[in-house]
C-alpha positions in Angstrom: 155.9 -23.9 -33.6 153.5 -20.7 -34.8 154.1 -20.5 -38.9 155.6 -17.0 -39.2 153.4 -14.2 -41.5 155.0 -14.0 -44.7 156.1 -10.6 -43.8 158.2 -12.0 -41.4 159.6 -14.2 -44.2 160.4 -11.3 -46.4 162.1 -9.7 -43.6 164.1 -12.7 -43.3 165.1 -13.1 -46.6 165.9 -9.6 -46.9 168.6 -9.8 -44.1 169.6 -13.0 -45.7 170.4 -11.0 -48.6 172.5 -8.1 -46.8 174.0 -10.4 -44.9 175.6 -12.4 -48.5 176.3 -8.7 -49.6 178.1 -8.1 -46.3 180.0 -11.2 -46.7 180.9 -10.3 -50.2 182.0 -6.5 -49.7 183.8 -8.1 -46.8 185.8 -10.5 -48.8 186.5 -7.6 -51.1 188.5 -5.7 -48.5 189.8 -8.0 -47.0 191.5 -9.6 -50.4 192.1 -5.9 -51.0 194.3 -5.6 -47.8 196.5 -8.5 -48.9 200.0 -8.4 -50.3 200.8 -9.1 -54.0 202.7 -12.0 -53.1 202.5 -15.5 -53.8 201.3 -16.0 -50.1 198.4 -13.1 -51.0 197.4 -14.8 -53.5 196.7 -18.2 -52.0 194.9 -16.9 -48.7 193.2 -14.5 -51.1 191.8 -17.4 -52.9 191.0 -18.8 -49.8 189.0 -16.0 -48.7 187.0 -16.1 -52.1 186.4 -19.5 -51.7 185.0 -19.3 -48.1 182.6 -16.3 -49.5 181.6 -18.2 -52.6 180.6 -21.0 -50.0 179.0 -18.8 -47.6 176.5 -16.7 -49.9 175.2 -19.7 -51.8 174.7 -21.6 -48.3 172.3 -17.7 -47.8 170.8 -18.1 -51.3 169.6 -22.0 -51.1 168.2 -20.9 -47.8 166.9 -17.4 -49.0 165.2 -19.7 -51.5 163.5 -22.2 -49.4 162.1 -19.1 -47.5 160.6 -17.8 -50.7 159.3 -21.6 -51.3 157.5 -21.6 -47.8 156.3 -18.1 -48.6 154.8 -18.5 -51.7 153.6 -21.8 -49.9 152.0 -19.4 -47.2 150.2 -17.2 -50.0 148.6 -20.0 -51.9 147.2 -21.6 -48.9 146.4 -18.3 -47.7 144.4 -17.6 -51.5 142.9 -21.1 -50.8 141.3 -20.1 -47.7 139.8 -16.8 -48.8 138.2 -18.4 -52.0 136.6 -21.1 -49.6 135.1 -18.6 -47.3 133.5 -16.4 -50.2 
């Protein structure tokens, strides 16, 4: 496996961060659209629940991609001050 350039890590992490905000706007409408019922109110909190889940699954991974980045950039820094 080729390490990826940690521009292609910034690019992931930014479409893991649309894809939370998708997820959440999503949930919005969709909770939005339900009827003030009883029943609404129990698949609505369902629906929240199921985001809430979702976008902190994105963030822990968004995070671990920042880890290897920033991983990337000091070994990167390593390598320069060895060669100089």
């Amino acid at each position: 496996m080729q390490t990826p350039t940690t521009a292609q890590i910034r690019t992931a992490i930014e479409v893991l961060d649309k894809l939370g905000e998708r997820l959440n706007t999503d949930a919005a409408h969709s909770v939005m659209q339900l009827p003030d019922s009883r029943l609404g109110d129990d698949y609505a909190a369902r629906i929240e629940a199921r985001a809430i889940e979702k976008t902190t699954h994105i963030q822990t991974v968004a995070a671990q991609l920042k880890n290897w980045r920033d991983e990337l950039l000091e070994q990167r820094k390593q390598c320069v001050s060895n060669h100089v």
